[in-house]
C-alpha positions in Angstrom: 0.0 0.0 0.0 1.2 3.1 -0.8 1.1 6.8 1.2 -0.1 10.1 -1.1 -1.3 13.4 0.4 -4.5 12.3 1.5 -3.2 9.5 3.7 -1.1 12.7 5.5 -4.1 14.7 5.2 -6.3 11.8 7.5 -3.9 11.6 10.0 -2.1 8.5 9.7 1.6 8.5 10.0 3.6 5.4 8.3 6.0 2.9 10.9 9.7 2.7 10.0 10.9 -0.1 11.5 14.5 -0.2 11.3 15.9 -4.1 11.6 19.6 -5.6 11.5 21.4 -8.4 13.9 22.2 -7.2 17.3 25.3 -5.6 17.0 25.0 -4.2 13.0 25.3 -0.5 14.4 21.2 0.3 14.2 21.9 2.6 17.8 24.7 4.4 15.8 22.8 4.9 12.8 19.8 6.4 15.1 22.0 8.8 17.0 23.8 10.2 13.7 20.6 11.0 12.2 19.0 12.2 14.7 18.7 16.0 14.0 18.0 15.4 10.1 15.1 13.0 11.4 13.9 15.8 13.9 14.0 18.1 11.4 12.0 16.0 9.0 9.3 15.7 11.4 10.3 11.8 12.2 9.5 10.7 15.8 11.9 8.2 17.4 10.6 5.5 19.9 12.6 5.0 23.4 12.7 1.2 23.7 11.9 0.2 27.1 14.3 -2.9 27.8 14.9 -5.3 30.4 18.6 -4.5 30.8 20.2 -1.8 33.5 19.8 2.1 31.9 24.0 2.0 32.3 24.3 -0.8 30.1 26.2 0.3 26.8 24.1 1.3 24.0 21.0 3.0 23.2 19.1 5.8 25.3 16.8 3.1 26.4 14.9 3.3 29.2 15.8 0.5 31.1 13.6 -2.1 33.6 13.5 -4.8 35.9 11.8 -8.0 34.1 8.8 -7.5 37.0 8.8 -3.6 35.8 8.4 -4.9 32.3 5.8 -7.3 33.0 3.6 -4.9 35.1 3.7 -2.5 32.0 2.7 -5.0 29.3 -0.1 -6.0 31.5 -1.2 -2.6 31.8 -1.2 -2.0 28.2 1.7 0.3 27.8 3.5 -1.2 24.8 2.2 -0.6 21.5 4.3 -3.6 20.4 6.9 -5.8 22.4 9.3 -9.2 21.8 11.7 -11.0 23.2 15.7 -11.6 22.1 18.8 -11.8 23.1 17.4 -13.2 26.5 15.9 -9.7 26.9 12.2 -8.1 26.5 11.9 -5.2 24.2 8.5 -2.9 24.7 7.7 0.2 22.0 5.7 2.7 24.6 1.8 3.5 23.5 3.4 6.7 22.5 3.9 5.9 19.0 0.4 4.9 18.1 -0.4 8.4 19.5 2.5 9.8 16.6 1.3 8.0 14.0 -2.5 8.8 14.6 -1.2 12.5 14.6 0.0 12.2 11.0 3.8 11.5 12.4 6.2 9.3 11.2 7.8 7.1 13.6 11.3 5.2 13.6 11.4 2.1 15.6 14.5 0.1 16.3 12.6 -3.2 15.8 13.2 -6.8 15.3 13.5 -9.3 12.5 11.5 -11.9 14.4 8.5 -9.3 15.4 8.7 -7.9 11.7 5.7 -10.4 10.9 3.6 -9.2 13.7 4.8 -5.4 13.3 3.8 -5.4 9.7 0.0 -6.8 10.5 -0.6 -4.6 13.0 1.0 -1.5 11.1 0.4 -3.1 7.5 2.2 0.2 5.9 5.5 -0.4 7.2 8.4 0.9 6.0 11.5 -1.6 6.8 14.7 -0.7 6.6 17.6 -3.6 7.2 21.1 -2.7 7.9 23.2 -5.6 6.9 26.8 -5.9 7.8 29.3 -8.1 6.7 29.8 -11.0 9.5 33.7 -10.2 10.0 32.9 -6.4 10.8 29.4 -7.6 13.1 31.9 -10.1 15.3 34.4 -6.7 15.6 31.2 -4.7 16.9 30.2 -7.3 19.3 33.6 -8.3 20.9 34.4 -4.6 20.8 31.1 -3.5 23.2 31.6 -6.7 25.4 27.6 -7.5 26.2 28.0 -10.8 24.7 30.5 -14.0 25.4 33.0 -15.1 23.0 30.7 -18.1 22.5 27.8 -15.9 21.9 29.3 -13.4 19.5 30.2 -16.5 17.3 27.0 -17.9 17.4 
């Protein structure tokens, strides 16, 4: 489906959802085009992640697994997965974007892009690839993962 004026015009906003293996520099990519995207009206989600706020990476907002749990009961996440042994949640927030007329960037993932495109059937993916001898770098290099992870 495509977007024209009128779909601007009626108030709905289109979903980028930005996928890529852990690792492929998504986070980077976010934080270098931040201004630009500001500037062109995009809105960009805060994941809310089951991993401590100090953790190295993105400005997410981080939670205990019962914090996380309490919120997805509530209704809080507009989406939300699991990977990497850790649950992901995209805040209400961005339905609230896109039902302004907003677009929204979302660093999603590859295994909720099924779900995330029936539920926002206008998506717009974008897939960073990187080539596995320069992913393997990145994830030694920000030590999250083991050894025996990182080649997995």
């Amino acid at each position: 489906m495509q977007h024209d004026a009128s779909d601007r015009r009626s108030g709905t906003g289109r979903l980028i959802f930005l996928v890529g293996p852990s690792g492929s520099g998504k986070d980077s990519l976010i934080d270098a085009s931040r201004e630009q995207l500001a500037v062109a009206g995009v809105e960009i989600a805060r994941r809310v992640i089951t991993r401590s706020a100090e953790a190295k990476g993105e400005a997410a907002q981080g939670v205990t697994p019962e914090q996380f749990d309490t919120l997805r009961a509530q209704g809080a996440f507009a989406m939300h997965w699991r990977a990497n042994g850790l649950d992901y949640g995209i805040p209400r927030q961005v339905d609230q974007w896109l039902a302004a007329g907003r677009p929204v960037l979302v660093n999603g993932s590859r295994a909720y892009l099924a779900e995330a495109r029936q539920r926002y059937p206008d998506l717009l993916v974008v897939l960073v690839q990187v080539k596995p001898e320069v992913l393997r770098q990145r994830l030694l290099a920000r030590g999250r993962e083991t050894t025996e992870e990182v080649e997995q």
